[in-house]
N, C-alpha and C positions, 0 to 999 in steps of 0.2 A: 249425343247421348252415350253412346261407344267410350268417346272419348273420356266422358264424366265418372262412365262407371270404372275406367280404368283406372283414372285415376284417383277414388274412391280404394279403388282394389293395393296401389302399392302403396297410398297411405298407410291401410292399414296394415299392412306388412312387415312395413314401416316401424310404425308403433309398436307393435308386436316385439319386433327385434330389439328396438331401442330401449323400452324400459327394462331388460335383464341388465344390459350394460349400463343405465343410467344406476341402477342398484348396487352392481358391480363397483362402479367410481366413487360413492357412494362412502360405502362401505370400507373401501380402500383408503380414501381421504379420513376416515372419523376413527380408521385403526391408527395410520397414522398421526392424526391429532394426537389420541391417547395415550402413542408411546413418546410424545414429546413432551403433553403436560405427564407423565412419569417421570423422563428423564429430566424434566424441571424441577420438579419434584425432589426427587435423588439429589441433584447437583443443592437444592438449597439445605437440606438436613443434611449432607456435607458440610457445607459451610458454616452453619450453625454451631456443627459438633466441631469441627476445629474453630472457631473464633470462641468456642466456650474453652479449648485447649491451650490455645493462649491467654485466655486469664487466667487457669488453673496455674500454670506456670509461671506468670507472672505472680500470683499470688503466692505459692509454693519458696519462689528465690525469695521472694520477700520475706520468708519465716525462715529461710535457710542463708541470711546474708551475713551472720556473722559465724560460721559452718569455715572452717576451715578447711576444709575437703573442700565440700558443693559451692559450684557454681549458678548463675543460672542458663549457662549454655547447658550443663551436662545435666541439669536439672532436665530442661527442654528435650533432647535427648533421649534420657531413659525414658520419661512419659510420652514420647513418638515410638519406643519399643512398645511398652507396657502397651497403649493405645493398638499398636500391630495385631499383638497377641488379641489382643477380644477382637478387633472384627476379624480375623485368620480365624478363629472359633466359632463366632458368630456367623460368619458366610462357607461357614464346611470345610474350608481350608480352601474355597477359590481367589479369597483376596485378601489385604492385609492392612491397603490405606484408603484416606478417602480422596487421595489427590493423587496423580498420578505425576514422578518425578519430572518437569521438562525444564531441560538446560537455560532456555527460551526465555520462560519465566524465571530463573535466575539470575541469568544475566541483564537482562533485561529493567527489570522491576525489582529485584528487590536485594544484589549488589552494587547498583549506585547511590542510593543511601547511603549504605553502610560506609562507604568509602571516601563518600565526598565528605559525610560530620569526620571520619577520621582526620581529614583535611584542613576541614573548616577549624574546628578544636585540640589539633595536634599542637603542641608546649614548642613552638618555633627555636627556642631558645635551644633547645638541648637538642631539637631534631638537626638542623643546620649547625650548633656545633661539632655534630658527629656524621655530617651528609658525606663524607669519605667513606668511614665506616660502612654506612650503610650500605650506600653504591654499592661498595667491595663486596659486601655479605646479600645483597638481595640481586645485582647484577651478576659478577664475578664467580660468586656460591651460588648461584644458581645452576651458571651452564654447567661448575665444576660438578655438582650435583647432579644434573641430569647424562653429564657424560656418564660417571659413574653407575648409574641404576641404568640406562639404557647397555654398558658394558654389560654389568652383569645378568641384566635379563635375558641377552642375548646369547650369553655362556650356557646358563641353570636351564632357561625355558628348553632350549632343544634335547636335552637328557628328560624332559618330561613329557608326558603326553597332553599337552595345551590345547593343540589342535596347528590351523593353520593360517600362521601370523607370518608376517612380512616385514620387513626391515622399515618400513613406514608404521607397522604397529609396537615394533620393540622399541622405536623413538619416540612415538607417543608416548608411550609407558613410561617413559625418561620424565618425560616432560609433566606427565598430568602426578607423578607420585615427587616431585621435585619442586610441587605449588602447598606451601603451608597453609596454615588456618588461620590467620590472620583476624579472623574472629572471633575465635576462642580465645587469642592471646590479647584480645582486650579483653575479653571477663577475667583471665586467670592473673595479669599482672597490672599491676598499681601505678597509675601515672603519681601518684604523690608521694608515696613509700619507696617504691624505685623506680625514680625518675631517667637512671642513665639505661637501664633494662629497657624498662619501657621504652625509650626512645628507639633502641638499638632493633628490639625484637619488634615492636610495631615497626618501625620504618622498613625495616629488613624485609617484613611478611608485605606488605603494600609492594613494592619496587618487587618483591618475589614473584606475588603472583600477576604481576606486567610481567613479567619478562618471562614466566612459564605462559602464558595467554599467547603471547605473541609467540613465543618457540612453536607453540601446542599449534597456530595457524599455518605458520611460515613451513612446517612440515609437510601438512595438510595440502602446502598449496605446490610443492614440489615433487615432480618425480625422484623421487631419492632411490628407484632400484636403478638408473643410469649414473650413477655419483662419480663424478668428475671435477678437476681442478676447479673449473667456470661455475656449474652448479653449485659447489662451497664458497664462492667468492660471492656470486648472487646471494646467496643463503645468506651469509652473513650481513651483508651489506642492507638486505633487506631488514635484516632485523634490526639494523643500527638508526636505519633511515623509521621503522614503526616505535620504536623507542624516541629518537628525537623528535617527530612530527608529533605523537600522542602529546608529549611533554608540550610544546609551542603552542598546541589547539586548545589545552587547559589554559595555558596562561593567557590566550589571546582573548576567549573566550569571558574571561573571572574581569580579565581590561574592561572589553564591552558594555559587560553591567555594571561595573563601578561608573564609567564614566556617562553611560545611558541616565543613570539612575541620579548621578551630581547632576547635569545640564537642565533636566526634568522637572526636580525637585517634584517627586509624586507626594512626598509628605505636607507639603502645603496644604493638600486637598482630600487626600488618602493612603492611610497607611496600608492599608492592604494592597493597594496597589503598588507598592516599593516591596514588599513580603511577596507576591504572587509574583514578582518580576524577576525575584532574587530565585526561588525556587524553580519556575520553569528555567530562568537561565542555566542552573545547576544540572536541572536535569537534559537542558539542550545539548551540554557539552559531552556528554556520554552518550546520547544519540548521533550528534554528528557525528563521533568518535567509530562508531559502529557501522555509520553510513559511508565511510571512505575506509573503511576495513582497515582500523588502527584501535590501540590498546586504550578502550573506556576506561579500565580502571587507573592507569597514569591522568588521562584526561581530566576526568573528574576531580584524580585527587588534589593536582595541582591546578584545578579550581577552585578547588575549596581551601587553601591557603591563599590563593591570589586573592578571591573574594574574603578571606578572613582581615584582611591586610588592606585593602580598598573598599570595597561596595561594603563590607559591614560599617562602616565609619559614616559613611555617607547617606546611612536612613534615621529615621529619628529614635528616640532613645525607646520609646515603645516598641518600635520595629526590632531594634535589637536583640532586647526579649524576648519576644515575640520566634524571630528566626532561630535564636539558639537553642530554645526549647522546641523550637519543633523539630530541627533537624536534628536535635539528639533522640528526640519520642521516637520519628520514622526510623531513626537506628536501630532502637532497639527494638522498635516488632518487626523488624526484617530479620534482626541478630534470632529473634526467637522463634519466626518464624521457619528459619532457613534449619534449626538443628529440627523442631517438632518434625518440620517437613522430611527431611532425611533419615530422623531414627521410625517413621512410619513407614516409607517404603525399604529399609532396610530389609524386611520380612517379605519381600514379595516372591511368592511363590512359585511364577512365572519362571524367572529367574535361576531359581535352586533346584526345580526339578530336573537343569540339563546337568546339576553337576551331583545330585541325589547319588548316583550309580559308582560316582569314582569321587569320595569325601577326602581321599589321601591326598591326590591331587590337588583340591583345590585349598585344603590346607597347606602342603608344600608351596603351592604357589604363593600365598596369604605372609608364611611364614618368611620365603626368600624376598617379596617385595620389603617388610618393615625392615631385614637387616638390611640389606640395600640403603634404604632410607636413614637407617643410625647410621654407616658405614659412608654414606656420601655424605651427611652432614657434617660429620664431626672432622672431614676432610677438607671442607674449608673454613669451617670457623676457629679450630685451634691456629692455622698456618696462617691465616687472614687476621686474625685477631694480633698475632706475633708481630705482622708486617706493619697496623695498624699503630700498634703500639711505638716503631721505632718513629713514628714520624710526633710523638707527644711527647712534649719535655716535659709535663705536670703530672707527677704521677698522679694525682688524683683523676686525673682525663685517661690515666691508660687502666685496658681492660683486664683486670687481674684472673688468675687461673679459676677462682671459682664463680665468676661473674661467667665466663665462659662457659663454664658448666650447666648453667642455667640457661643460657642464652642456646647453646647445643639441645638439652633436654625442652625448653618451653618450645623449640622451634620444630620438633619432632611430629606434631600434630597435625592431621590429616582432617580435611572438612570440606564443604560444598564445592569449594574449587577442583577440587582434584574429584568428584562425584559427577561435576557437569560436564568436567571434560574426558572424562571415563564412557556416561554417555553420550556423549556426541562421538566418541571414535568408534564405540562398540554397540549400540544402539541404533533403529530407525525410529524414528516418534513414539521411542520408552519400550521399543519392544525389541528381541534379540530371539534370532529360532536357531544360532552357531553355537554350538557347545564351547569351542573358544571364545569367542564375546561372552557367551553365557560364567563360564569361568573367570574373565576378569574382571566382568560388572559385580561377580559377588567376590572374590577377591577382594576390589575397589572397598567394598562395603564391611569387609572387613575389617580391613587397616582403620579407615576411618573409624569405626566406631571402636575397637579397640584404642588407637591411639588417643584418637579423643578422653576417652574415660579413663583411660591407666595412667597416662602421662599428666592429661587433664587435672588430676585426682591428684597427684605427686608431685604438682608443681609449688602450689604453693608452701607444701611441708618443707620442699627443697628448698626453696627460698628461704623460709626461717631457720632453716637446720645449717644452710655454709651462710647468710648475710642474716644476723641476727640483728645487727642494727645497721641497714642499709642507708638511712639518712646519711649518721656519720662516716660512712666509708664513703659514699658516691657524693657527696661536698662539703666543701670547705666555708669556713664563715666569713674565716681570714682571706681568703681569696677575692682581688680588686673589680669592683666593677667594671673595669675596661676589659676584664678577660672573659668577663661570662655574657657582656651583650649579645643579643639575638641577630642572625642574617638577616633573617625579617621581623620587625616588629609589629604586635599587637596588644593591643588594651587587656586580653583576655592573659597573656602571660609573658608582659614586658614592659621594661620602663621607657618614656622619650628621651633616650640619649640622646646629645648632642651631637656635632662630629666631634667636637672638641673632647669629648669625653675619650674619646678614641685615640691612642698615642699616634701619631702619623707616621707610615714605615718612612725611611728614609734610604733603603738599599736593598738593593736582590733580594739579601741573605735575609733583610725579616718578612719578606714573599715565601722564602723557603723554608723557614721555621716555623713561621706562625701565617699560615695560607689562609686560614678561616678569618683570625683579626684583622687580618692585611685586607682581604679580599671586603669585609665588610665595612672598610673604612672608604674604601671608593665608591661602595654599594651606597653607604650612607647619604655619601655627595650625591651622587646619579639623583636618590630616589627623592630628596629633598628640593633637588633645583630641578627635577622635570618630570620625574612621578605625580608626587604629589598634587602638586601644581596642577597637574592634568585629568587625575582619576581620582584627587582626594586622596581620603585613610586622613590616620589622624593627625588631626592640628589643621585639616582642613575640612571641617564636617560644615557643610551648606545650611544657612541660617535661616529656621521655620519660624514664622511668628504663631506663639501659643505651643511650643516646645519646651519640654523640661530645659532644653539647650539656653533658650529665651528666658526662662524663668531665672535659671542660677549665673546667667550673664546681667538680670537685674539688681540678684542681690550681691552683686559686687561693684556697683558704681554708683 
């Protein structure tokens, strides 16, 4: 009885205690809830209001396409400002985007797109006959570039009050304002109007920003306040070794699916399955890329010429379609996506309030990085373009003084790359509490969107003002078909030379003269007697029954 009543007694004691805390939990749990379905909430009318922002803009270039000023990057652009300004008004001045910048998602999502259709669709023909050039200006001009602007930043900045940077951030700074826009210089220049520009400044900005990626790392991953003989010899060696491997991992990579995709033959049975194979493979190679810490954007892009050249041959005539409209569509809402996203956090508030107090500075800062930027460019592409030239006996192949001028001016512009790798040096997950990072993240956001719109704005005028008929000056009609075949060919923009169309060197001296004919006449043999043969491309396209292939091999016998 004792017993009973006792334990009667801490039951209820018990209870007594337990139901505050049961309320308690309760109540704690269902707060929680609510501030999740809000923050779901929030995150979807984000989304909503930018995916209505990218049709406004896509709609907007569509009414502004024949606008010789507007683009539709800079289009995208000012409406990621304009867009800033109202929710900066709208939220009291606590914020400005509805996405908050990360490098993460750039890199990641939505520059391999972009880079691999440059790939996939790059004019083979005119890229590979000018793949010296380029080298030269997107290898070569690079480092000379980045020597340059890390020199100078490291003169200017200590006469300013910056704050407290380190010889590891004046080198970043080299590197991350020494990465072109490569993006904007496909909206602003004409692969059909000028073909040898195009070729020059798009290959240039691709191989650029590899080799600013990999600089912007290889710094990263080094003690550079002990700099030593052995340290510079690793440093470079490392970057020769991320440079060559990136390049190999695309090509290996582009092999795989062509020859997966011939053995297979998915189109027998489905074509979407030869499209969804072609696509993750694209995008695999820029994952692995990232997962053995080497440069995605080489990877990818010489996948997407690999794959242009084998696995697009090798799916059926739907799938072709099919592939090249979609990898151009994902281009372009990444392309528009990447400037809306940048001209909205441009404004961030965060940000501006550490350098609010001292505007002289961060202008001077703003100011000495873009002359840097004209002053290191124009220091390798006039001397690069001279050296270029001795080695072209066609004048029509060599680059004249105001081709240069252009090639200098279109390459000026500053965009998402040089913003991601701005914040990852100066940034923690988009946020900065150092008045120096705070100063060169809006710095960073300066230049860019300055350069972007001034230069952006001026490119195309400048182009009709010194090449007013750029067809006739950058080719010839008269000039033979053995001299303008492609390194590599494709359906999309070349013909099936023979070998025989190809004169056959017969001594050194035409290896020394004509390096590109010479080199593509062996190229031709190789890829005829054991490429093709092995990974397909054309003239070896795998025979579907119930293929257009099938259809037009009927009405020929």
């Amino acid at each position: 009885m004792v017993a009973r009543s006792f334990y009667a007694y801490v039951r209820k004691k018990c209870r007594v205690r337990l139901v505050p805390k049961m309320v308690q939990l309760y109540s704690f749990v269902a707060m929680k809830l609510q501030n999740l379905t809000t923050s779901d909430h929030a995150s979807v009318v984000s989304i909503n209001l930018f995916v209505a922002l990218l049709c406004a803009c896509i709609v907007i270039g569509h009414l502004l396409e024949e606008n010789r000023w507007m683009n539709e990057s800079i289009t995208a652009l000012i409406i990621g400002v304009c867009t800033g300004v109202v929710i900066l008004l709208l939220s009291g001045g606590k914020s400005s985007h509805l996405l908050v910048f990360s490098e993460d998602l750039f890199f990641i999502y939505l520059l391999p797109p972009i880079i691999f259709n440059a790939g996939f669709q790059v004019k083979k023909k005119q890229f590979f006959r000018n793949f010296i050039t380029i080298i030269l200006f997107g290898a070569v001009g690079t480092l000379i570039s980045w020597a340059i602007i890390s020199f100078g930043v490291i003169q200017f900045f200590k006469r300013l009050d910056v704050g407290s940077l380190d010889i590891g951030d004046y080198l970043a700074i080299g590197a991350i304002f020494a990465a072109t826009d490569s993006v904007c210089t496909l909206q602003v220049l004409n692969q059909d109007e000028t073909p040898l520009l195009y070729s020059l400044v798009f290959g240039e900005g691709v191989v650029n920003d590899a080799t600013s990626v990999v600089l912007f790392n290889a710094i990263q991953s080094f003690d550079l306040t002990r700099l030593n003989t052995s340290t510079a010899l690793h440093f470079i060696g490392s970057f020769f070794y991320l440079f060559f491997a990136s390049t190999m991992l695309g090509v290996v990579t582009g092999l795989l699916s062509a020859y997966v995709i011939k053995k297979l033959y998915f189109g027998r049975h489905s074509t979407d399955r030869e499209v969804a194979l072609m696509m993750l493979m694209a995008y695999l190679s820029y994952i692995l890329a990232e997962l053995f810490y080497l440069s995605g954007i080489l990877t990818v892009f010489f996948c997407g010429i690999v794959m242009s050249h084998y696995t697009w041959h090798n799916v059926t005539e739907s799938s072709r379609v099919t592939t090249k409209h979609a990898f151009a569509t994902l281009s372009f809402v990444a392309e528009i996506f990447i400037f809306l996203y940048v001209g909205m956090d441009a404004l961030d508030i965060e940000k501006w309030q550490f350098v609010s107090d001292s505007p002289g500075t961060s202008v001077a800062v703003s100011s000495i990085l873009m002359a840097l930027v004209m002053v290191g460019r124009a220091a390798f592409v006039f001397p690069l373009s001279f050296l270029s030239n001795l080695a072209k006996k066609s004048p029509t192949e060599r680059v004249g003084i105001k081709q240069q001028v252009v090639i200098w001016w279109s390459g000026l512009m500053r965009g998402a790359v040089s913003m991601a790798l701005a914040y990852n040096q100066f940034t923690r997950s988009g946020h900065t509490q150092l008045r120096g990072n705070a100063i060169m993240i809006t710095s960073t956001i300066t230049v860019v969107l300055f350069s972007t719109v001034v230069f952006g704005l001026m490119t195309k005028p400048l182009i009709r003002l010194l090449l007013p008929q750029p067809s006739r000056t950058l080719s010839d009609p008269s000039t033979p078909k053995s001299l303008s075949v492609p390194f590599l060919g494709s359906a999309q923009d070349s013909f099936d030379f023979g070998a025989s169309d190809v004169p056959r060197p017969n001594s050194i001296r035409a290896l020394l003269t004509t390096p590109t004919h010479t080199v593509h006449y062996y190229w031709r043999k190789f890829d005829n007697a054991f490429m093709r043969p092995m990974f397909g491309g054309r003239g070896f396209v795998p025979f579907v029954p119930g293929s257009p292939t099938e259809r037009s091999a009927r009405q020929w016998e």
